[in-house]
N, C-alpha and C positions, 0 to 999 in steps of 0.2 A: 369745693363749695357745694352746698345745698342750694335746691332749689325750692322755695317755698309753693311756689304755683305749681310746680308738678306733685307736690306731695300733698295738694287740697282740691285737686281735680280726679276723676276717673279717666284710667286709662283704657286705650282698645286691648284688651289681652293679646299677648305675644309670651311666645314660647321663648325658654330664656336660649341664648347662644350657647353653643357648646364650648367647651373649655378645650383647651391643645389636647393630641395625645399623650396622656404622659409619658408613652417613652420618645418621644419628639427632643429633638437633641435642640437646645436653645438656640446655638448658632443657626441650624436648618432656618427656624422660625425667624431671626433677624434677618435672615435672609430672605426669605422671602418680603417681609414688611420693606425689605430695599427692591426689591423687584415690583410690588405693587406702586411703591412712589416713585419707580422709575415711568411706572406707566402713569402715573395721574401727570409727571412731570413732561411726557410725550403728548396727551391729549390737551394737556392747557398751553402748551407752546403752541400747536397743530392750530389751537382754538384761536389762538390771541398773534398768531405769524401776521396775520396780512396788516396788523397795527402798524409794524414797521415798511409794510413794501407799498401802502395804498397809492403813491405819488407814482411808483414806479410800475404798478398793473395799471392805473389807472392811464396812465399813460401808453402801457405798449398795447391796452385794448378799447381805448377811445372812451373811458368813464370818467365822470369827474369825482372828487375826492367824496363828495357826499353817496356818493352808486354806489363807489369800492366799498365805502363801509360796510355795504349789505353783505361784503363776506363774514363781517363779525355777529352781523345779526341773525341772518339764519341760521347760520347752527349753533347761535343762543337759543332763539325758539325754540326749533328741533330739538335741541340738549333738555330746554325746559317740560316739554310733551314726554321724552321718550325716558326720563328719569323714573317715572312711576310708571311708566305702561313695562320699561324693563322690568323691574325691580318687580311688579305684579304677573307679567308674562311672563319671568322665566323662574317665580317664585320655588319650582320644586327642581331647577336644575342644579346640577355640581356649579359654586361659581368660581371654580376654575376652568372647565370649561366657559362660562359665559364673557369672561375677563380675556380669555384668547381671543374668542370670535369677535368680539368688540373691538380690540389692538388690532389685531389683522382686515379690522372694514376700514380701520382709520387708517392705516399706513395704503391698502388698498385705493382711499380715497385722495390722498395725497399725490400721490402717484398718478394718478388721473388729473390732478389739476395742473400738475408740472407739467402735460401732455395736453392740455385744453386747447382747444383754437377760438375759442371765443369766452366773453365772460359768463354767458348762463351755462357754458359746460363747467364753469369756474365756480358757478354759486351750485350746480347739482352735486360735483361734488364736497363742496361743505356742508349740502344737506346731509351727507353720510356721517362727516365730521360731528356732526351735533347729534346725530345717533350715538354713535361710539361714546360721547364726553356724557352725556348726558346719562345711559346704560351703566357706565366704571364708574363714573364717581359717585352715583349712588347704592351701587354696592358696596365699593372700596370704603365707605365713611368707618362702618362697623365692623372690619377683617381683624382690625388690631387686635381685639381679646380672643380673636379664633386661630391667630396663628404664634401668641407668645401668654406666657403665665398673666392673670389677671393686673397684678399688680407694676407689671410696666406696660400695660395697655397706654396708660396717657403719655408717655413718651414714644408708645409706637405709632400711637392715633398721630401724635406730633410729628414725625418722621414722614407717615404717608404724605400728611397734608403740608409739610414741608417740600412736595414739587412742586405747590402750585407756586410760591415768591419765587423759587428754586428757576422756576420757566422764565421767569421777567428773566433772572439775573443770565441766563448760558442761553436760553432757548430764541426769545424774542431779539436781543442782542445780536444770537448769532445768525440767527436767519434776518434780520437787517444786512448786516454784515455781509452775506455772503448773497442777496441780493445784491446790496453796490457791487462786489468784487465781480461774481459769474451772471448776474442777472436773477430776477425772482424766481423763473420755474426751477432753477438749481435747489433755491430756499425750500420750496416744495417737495420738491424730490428727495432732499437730503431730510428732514422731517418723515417721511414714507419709510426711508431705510432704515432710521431710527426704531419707528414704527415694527419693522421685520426683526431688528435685535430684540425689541421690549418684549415681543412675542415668544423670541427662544428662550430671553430670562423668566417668563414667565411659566411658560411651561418647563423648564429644568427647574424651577423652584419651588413654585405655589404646591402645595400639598392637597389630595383632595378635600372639598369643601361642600361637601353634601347642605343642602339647604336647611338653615335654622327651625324653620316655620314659615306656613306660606305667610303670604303679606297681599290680603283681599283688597277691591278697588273700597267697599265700602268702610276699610278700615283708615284712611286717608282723609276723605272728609269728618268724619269723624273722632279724630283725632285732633283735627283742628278747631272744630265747634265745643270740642269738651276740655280743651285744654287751653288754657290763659298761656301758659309762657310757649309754647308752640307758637300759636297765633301771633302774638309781637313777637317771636325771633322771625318768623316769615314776612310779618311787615317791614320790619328791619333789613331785612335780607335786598326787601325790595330796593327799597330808601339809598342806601349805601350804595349797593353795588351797580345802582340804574346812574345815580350820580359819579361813581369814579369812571364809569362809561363814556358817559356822554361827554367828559374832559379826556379822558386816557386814548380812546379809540381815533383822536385824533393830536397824539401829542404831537405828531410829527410837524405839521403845521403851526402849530401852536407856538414850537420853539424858534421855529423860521419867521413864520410872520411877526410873533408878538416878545419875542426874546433879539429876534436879530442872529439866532444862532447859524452860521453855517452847515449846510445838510451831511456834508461829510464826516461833523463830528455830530450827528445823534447815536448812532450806535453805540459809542461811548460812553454819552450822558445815560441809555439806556442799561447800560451795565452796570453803572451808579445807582440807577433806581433799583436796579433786580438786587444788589448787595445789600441796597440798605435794605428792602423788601424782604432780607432772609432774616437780616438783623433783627426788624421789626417781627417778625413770625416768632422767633424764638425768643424774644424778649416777650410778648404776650400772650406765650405760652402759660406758664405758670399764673398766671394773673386773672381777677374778677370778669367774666367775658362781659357783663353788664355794663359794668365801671371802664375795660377798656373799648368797648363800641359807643360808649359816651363821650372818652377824650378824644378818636379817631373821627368820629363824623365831626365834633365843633372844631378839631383843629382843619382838618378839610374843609369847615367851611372856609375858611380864613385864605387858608393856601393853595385852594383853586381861585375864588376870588383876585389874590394879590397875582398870582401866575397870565391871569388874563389883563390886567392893566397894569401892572410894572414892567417896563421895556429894559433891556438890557443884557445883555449875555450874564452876566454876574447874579444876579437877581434873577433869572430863567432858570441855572444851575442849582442854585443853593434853595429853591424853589422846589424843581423838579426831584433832590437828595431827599428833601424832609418827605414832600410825598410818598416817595416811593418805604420811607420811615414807617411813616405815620401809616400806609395803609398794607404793609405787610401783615400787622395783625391780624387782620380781617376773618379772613377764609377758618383758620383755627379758633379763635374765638365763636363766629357764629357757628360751627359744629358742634364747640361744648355746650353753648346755649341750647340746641336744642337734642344733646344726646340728655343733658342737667335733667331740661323740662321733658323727657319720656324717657327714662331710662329703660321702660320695659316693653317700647317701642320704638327699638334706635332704627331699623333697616325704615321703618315708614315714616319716621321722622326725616330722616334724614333724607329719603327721597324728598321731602315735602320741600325741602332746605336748597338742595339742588337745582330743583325745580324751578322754583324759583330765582335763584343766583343766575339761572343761565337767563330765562324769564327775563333779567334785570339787563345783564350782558347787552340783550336783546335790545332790549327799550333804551338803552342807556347809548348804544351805536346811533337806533333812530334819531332819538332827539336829538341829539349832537349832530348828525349830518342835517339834518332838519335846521339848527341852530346855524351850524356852519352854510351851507345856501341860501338859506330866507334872509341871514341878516350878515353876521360876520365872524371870522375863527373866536375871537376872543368870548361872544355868544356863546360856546363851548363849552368852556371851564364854567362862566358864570352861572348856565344853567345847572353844573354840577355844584355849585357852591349850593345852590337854592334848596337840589336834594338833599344834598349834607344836611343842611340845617331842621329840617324835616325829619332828618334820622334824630341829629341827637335831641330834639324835642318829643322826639314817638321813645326814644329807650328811656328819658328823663321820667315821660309820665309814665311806661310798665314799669320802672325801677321805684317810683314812689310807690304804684298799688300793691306789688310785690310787698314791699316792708311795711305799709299798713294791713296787709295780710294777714304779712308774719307775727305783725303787734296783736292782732285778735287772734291768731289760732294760737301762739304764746299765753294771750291771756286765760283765753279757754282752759288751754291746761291748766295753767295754774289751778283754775274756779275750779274743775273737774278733780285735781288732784285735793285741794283744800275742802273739798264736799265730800268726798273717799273716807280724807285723812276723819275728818268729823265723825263722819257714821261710824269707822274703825272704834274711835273713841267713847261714842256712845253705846258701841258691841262692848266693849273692854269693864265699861262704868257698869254696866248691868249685871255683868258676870260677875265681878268682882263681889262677896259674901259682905 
């Protein structure tokens, strides 16, 4: 798919990405692309862990359910700050090295929480958390055409960003999981060690990755001021992911109080959601990322909505399946959207995208523990519905400007070609004896 808005805006120049080496033996290269999405698949489990344990930290260190959430929020924020301050500070490193140092703070920081005695040594270290997340995935967005031939980049881009559903489905699951069984700091600890393998597959695989081009602070705001489809994929970004937050960050609850469900079977229901969640990833893979962030935000609105006033185990189930469906897309869509709208600005695009996602993370934990104590769980979902709706009316009207755009720079040429073609012809009539 083209993008019209990127191709009628000026871009910030950026030096283009280097291409593999060519004697790079292809398997090398998919190997590595499976070792960077093992790491994005590590740091958004790490990110998104305490969604399943909040009842049970909040409990062994005296918080109530709306505090705990602030493990999800700060190192959204922190992810959302250090995405571009990364990406800008270590603009002239190898980022193979910076992808190490980043894996080994998070597994570092994990490790520390499993070991905390109280919870603000629990939120210090997820301040580190949201270093690390926020640092890798926005370098990670753009590795795919530097570590495999150009022409499967969009199946590798898909691969990377296939850990984030990848984490609902094994990560967030199993660290519920294994919360019930050994208790939360186990959850923690076992995320950390994770953390220490990501690290050795990463450096036995990733190949050096000398820096593209730097990527200056002033090239960032300006990139957003001069470009139309940047700008609404980062409102966008906001909208969606501040909304699946402020419902998701507190499913656990949700399906307790407002489902009836038994606490012992979430973790299950949650490996439902992470399935279909992959389901969903690679079904809106190949597909319009405009067109699918249109049908993703208005069916969420619907089904966070219905998730918060229909009672019932059955109805909470088949509820929480489609969700976890329906917003699988997400994460790969909004990256084609805005690699589409700067192509020749992917690494500052793409910080701008992350930035924001985590930005949203953030806000999206708030409001919901805000919703969930000021008034009641189901408060939760509903005010995610409210964002939903917000998104698909913000992609509805970029997707109309977009193609009346396209209707006049279309026209143009035409006018421009048929004014060509004329003078041609009136060169051709005069020459002619």
């Amino acid at each position: 798919m083209t993008e019209p808005a990127a191709s009628s805006v000026p871009e910030p120049e950026s030096e283009p990405v280097p291409e593999p080496a060519p004697g790079r033996s292809p398997l090398k290269g998919w190997a590595a692309v499976a070792a960077v999405s093992l790491g994005i698949f590590c740091l958004i489990t790490s990110e998104l862990l305490p969604i399943g344990l909040l009842t049970p930290v909040g409990a062994a260190l005296g918080v109530s359910d709306g505090t705990a959430g602030l493990m999800v929020t700060v190192p959204g924020l922190v992810a959302g700050f250090c995405a571009p301050l990364v990406t800008v500070g270590a603009a002239r490193l190898d980022r193979r090295h910076v992808l190490c140092v980043l894996i080994a703070l998070m597994a570092a920081a994990n490790l520390a929480a499993a070991l905390a005695p109280d919870f603000a040594v629990v939120l210090a270290a997820r301040l580190l958390v949201g270093v690390a997340v926020g640092g890798f995935w926005a370098i990670a967005g753009g590795l795919a055409v530097r570590l495999v031939p150009a022409h499967h980049a969009g199946r590798a881009t898909a691969l990377i960003f296939g850990g984030v559903p990848t984490a609902s489905v094994l990560g967030v699951p199993a660290g519920t999981l294994l919360g019930e069984l050994g208790g939360w700091r186990t959850a923690f600890a076992a995320v950390g060690a994770l953390g220490v393998l990501t690290l050795a597959a990463l450096l036995l695989l990733l190949p050096a990755l000398p820096p593209a081009g730097p990527v200056t602070f002033p090239e960032l705001p300006a990139l957003l001021r001069r470009n139309r489809g940047v700008r609404a994929g980062v409102i966008v970004t906001f909208l969606v992911v501040t909304g699946q937050f402020a419902a998701y960050t507190f499913v656990r609850p949700i399906l307790r109080d407002v489902s009836g469900i038994d606490a012992g079977l979430v973790s299950t229901l949650l490996l439902g959601y992470g399935l279909a969640g992959v389901a969903g990833n690679f079904l809106a893979g190949p597909r319009d990322a405009r067109r699918t962030l249109l049908t993703v935000s208005a069916t969420l609105t619907v089904v966070l909505a219905l998730i918060a006033l229909l009672p019932g185990a059955v109805a909470g189930t088949t509820l929480l399946l489609l969700w976890g469906l329906v917003y699988g897309g997400v994460s790969v869509s909004l990256q084609r959207w805005m690699l589409q709208a700067a192509p020749q600005a992917a690494e500052a695009a793409s910080s701008l995208m992350v930035a924001m996602f985590n930005f949203a993370i953030a806000a999206g934990a708030l409001a919901g523990g805000l919703a969930v104590d000021g008034v009641s769980v189901p408060a939760a979902p509903l005010t995610g519905a409210a964002l939903m709706l917000s998104a698909a009316l913000t992609v509805a009207v970029a997707s109309r400007r977009t193609g009346a755009r396209a209707e006049r720079m279309d026209g143009a040429e035409r006018t421009a070609g048929l004014t060509k073609r004329a003078r041609t012809e009136r060169v051709r009539s005069r020459a002619t004896p």
